[in-house]
Structure formats: C-alpha cells, structure tokens
MARBA-3410 file (N, C-alpha, C, O; in Angstrom, 1 decimal):
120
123.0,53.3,80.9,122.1,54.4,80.9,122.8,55.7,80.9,123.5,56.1,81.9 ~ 122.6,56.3,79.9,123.2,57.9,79.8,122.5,58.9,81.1,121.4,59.3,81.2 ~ 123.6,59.1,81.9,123.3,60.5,82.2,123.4,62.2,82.7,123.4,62.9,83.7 ~ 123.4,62.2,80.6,123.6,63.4,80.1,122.2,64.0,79.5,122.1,65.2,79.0 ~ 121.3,63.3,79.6,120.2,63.5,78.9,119.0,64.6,79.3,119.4,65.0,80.4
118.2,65.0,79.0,117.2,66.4,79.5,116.6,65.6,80.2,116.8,64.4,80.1 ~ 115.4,66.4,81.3,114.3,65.8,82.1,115.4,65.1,83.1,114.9,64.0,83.4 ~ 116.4,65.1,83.6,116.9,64.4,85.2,117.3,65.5,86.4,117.6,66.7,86.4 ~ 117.0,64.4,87.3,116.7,65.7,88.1,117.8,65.8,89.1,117.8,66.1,90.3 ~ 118.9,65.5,88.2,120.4,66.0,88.6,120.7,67.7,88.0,121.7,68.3,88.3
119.6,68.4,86.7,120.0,69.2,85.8,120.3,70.2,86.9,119.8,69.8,87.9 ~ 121.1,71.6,87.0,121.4,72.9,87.8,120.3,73.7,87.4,119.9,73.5,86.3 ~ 119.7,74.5,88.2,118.8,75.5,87.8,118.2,76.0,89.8,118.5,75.8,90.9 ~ 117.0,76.7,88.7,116.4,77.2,90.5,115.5,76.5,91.0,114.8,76.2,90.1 ~ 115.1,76.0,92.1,113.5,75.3,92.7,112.8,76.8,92.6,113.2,77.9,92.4
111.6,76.3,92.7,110.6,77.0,92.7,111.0,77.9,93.8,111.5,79.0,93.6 ~ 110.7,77.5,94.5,111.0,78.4,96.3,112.1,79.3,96.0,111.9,80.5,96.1 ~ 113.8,79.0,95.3,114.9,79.8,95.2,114.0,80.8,94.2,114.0,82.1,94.4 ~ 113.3,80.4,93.3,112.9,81.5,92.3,112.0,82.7,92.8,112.1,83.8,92.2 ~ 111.0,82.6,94.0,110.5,83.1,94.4,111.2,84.2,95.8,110.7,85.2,96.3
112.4,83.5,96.1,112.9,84.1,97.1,113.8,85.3,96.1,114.0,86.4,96.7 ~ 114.2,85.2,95.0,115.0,85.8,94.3,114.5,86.6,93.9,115.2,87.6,93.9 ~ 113.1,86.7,93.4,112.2,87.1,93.0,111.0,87.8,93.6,110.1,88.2,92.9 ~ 111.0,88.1,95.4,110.2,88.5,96.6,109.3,89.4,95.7,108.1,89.0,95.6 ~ 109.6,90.4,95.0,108.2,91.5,95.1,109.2,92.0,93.7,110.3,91.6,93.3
108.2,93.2,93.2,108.3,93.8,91.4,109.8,94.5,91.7,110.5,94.7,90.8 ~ 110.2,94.9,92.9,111.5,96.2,93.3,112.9,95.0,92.5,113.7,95.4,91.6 ~ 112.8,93.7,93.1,114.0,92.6,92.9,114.2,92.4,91.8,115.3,92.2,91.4 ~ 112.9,92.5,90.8,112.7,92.0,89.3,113.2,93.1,88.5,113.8,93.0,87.4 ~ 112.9,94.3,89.2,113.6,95.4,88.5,114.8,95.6,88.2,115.2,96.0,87.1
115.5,95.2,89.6,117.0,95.5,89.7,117.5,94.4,88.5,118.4,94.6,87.7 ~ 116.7,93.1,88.8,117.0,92.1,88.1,117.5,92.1,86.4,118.5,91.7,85.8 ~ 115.8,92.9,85.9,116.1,93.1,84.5,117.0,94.5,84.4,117.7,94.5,83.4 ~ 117.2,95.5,85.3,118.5,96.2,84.9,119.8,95.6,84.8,120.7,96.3,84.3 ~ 120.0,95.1,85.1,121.4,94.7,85.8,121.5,93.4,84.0,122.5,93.3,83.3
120.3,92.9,83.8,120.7,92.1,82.4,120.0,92.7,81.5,119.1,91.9,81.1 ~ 120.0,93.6,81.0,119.3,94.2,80.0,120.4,95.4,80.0,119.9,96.3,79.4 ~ 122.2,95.7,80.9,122.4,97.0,80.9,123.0,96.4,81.6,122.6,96.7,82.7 ~ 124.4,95.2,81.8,125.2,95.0,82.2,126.4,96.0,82.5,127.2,95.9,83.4 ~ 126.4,97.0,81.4,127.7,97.8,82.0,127.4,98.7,81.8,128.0,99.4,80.9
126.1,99.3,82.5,125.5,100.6,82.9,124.6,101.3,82.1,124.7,101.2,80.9 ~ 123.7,102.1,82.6,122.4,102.2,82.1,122.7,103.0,80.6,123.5,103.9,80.4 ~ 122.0,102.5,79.9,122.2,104.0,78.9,121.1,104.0,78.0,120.6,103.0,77.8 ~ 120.6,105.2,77.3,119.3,105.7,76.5,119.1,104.7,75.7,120.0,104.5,74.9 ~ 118.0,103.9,75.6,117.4,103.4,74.2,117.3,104.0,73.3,117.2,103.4,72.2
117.3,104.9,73.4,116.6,106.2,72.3,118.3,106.6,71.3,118.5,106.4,70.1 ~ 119.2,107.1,72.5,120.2,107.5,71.9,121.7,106.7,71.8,122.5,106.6,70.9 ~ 121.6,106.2,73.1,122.3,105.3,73.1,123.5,106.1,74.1,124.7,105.8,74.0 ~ 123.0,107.0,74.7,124.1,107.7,75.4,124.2,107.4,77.0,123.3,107.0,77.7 ~ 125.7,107.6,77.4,125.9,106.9,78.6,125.5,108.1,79.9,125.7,107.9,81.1
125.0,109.3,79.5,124.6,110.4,80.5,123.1,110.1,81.2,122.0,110.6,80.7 ~ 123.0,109.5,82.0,121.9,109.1,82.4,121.8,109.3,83.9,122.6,109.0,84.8 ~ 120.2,110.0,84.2,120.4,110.2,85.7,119.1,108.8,86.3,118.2,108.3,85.7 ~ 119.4,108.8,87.3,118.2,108.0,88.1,117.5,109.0,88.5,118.0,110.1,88.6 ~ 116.0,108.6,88.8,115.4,109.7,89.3,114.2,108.6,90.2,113.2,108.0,89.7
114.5,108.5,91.3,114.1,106.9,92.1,112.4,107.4,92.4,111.6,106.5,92.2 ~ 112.1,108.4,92.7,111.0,108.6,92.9,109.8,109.2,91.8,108.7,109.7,92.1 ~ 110.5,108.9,90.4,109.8,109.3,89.1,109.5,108.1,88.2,109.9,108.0,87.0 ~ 108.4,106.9,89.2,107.8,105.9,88.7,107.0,106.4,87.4,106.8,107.6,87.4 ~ 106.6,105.6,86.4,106.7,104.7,85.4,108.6,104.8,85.1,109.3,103.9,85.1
108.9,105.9,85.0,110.3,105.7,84.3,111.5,106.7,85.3,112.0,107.9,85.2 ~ 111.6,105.7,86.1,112.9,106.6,85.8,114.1,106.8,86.2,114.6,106.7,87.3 ~ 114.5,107.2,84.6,115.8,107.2,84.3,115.3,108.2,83.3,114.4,108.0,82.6 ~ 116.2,109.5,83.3,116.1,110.5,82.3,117.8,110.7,81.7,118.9,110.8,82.2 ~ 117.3,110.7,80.1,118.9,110.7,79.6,119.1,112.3,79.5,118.2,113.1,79.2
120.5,112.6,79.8,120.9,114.3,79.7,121.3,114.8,78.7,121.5,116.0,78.7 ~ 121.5,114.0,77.3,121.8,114.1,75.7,120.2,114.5,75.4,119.9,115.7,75.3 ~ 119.5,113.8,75.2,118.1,113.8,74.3,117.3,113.9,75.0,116.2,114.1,74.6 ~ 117.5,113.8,76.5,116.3,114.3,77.8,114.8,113.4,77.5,113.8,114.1,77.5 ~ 114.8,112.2,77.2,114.0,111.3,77.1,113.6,110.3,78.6,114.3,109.4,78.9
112.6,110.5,79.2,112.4,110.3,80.2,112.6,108.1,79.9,112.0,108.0,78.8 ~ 112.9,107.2,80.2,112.5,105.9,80.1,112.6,104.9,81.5,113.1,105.2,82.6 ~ 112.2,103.9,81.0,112.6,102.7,82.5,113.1,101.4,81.5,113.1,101.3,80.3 ~ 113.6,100.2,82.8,113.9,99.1,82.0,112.8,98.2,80.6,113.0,97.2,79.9 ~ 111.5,99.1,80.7,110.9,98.4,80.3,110.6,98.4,78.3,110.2,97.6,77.5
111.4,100.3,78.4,111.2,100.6,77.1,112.3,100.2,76.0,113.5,99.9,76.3 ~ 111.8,100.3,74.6,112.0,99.4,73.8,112.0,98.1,73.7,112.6,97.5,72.7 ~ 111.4,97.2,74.8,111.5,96.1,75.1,109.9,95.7,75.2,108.9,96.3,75.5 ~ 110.3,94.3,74.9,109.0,92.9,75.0,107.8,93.9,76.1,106.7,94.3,75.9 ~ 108.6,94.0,77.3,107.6,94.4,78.3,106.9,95.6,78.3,106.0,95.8,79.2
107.4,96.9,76.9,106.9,98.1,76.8,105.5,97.8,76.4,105.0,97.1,75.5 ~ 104.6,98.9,77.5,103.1,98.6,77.4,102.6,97.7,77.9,101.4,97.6,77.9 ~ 103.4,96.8,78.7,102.3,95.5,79.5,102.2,96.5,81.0,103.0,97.3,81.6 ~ 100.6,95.7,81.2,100.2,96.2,82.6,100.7,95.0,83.4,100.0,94.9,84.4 ~ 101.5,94.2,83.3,102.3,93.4,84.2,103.2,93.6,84.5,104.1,93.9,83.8
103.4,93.5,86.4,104.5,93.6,87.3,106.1,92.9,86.1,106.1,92.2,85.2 ~ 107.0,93.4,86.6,108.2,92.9,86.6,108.3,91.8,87.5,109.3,91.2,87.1 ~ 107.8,91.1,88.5,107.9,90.1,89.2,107.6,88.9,88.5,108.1,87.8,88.6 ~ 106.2,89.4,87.5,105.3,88.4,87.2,105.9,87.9,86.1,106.0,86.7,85.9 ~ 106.6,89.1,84.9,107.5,88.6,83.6,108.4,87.9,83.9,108.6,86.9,83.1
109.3,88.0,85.0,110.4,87.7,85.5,110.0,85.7,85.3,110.6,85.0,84.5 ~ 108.9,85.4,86.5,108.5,84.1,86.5,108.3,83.5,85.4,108.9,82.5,85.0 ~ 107.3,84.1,84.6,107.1,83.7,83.2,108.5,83.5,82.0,108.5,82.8,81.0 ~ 109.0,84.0,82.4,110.4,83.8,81.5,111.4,82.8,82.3,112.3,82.2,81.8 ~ 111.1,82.7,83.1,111.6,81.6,83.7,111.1,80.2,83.7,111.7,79.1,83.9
109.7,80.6,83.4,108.7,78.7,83.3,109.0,79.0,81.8,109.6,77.9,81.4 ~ 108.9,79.5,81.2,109.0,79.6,79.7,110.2,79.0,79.1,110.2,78.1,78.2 ~ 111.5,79.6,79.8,112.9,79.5,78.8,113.2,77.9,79.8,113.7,77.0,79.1 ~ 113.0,77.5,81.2,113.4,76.4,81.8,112.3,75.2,81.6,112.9,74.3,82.1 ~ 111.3,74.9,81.2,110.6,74.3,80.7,110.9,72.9,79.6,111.1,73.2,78.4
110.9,71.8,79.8,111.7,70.9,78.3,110.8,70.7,77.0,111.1,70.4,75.8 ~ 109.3,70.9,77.6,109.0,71.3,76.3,107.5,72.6,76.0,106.4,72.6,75.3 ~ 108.0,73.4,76.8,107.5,74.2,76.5,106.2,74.4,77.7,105.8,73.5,78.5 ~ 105.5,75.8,77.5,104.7,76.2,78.3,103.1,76.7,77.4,103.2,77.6,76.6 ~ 102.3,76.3,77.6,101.0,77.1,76.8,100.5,77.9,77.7,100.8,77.8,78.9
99.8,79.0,77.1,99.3,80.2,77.2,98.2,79.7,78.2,97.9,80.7,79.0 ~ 97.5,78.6,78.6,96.7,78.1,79.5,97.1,78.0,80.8,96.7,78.7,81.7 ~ 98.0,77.1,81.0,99.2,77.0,82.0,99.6,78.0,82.7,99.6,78.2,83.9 ~ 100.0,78.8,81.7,100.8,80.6,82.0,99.4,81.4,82.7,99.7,82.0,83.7 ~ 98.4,81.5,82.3,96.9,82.0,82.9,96.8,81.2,84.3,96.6,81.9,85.3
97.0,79.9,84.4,96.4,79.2,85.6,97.8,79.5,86.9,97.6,79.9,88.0 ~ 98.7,79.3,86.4,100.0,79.7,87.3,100.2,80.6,88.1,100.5,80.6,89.3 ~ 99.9,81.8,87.0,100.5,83.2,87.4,99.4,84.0,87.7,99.6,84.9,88.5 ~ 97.9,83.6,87.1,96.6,84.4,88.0,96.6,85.6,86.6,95.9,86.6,86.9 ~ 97.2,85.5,85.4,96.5,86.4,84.7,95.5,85.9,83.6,94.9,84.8,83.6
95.4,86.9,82.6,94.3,86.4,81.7,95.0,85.6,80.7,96.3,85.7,80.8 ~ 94.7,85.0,79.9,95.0,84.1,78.4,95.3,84.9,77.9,96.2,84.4,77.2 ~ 95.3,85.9,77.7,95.7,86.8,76.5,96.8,87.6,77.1,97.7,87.7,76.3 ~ 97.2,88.2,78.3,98.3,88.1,78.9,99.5,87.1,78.4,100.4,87.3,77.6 ~ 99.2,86.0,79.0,99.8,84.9,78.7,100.6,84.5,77.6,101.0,83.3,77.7
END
C-alpha cells in the first residue's frame, strides 16, 4: 500500500484550531495578506513605487504612495477589492478552498463561514 497518495492523514498542513489561532480576528489576516501579497515591502499598485507611508489610523486604506499620492490597502487591485468581507473571513476561505482534495461549493462556503451564497 502506497503511502504517497492524497486524502492521508499523515499529509502537513494546519488543523482547524492552528488555522483559527493564526487567524484570531481581521488585524492577523491583514498582516497576513501583506506580508504575501508584498513580501519585500509595500509598494503602489497603481505605480509600482517603493515610497510608501503607513498611515495606521486611515482605515479603508492605509497606505498612501508619495510618487502618485494614491491613497490604497492590501486589498486593492486584488480578488478582495470591493468585497464587504473581513480579511479573516477570505483568509479561511482560501484556505478550505486551496487545501480541500476535491474542492469546495459555494453551499458549503455559505454554511461554514455564515455568509450568503453569493458571497461564496
């Protein structure tokens, strides 16, 4: 009996519990998707310039670039620009989605996570 095969429950990944502790509240998920969406430091979508300030208390966005003065957060030009869903909540979803062996439906994703089908 091979065992190299998918579905055993020798494979590496997270338990539920590690995913949620990693994952506590929207602040974790943030740092989360910055840190991989901008591995070697923040810089403009727009322009693509590395002059970038934080501005921690200028929620939806921010991060303002000093080239093109374009106010953004991790979420613009990206999948998440426009969703009224937390970063905590994407974060899980992409994680039942991409670690899954065959996949996740838009049902599932509604009953799981507490949003609507069309979210999903």
């Amino acid at each position: 009996m091979s065992r190299t095969g998918p579905g055993k429950s020798y494979r590496k990944g997270l338990s539920v519990v590690e995913l949620f502790k990693k994952f506590p509240d929207d602040r974790a998920a943030e740092k989360w998707f910055i840190q991989a969406r901008w591995p070697n430091g923040v810089h403009c979508p727009e322009c693509g310039s590395l002059n970038v300030r934080e501005r921690p208390t200028r929620k939806p966005q921010p991060f303002r670039c000093g080239d093109c003065r374009k106010d953004f957060s991790v979420r613009t030009g990206s999948v998440l620009h426009g969703s009224n869903l937390g970063l905590q909540t994407w974060a899980i979803a992409i994680y039942m989605l991409t670690t899954d062996l065959k996949g996740q439906s838009s049902m599932k994703l509604h009953r799981d996570l507490g949003i609507s089908q069309k979210s999903a």
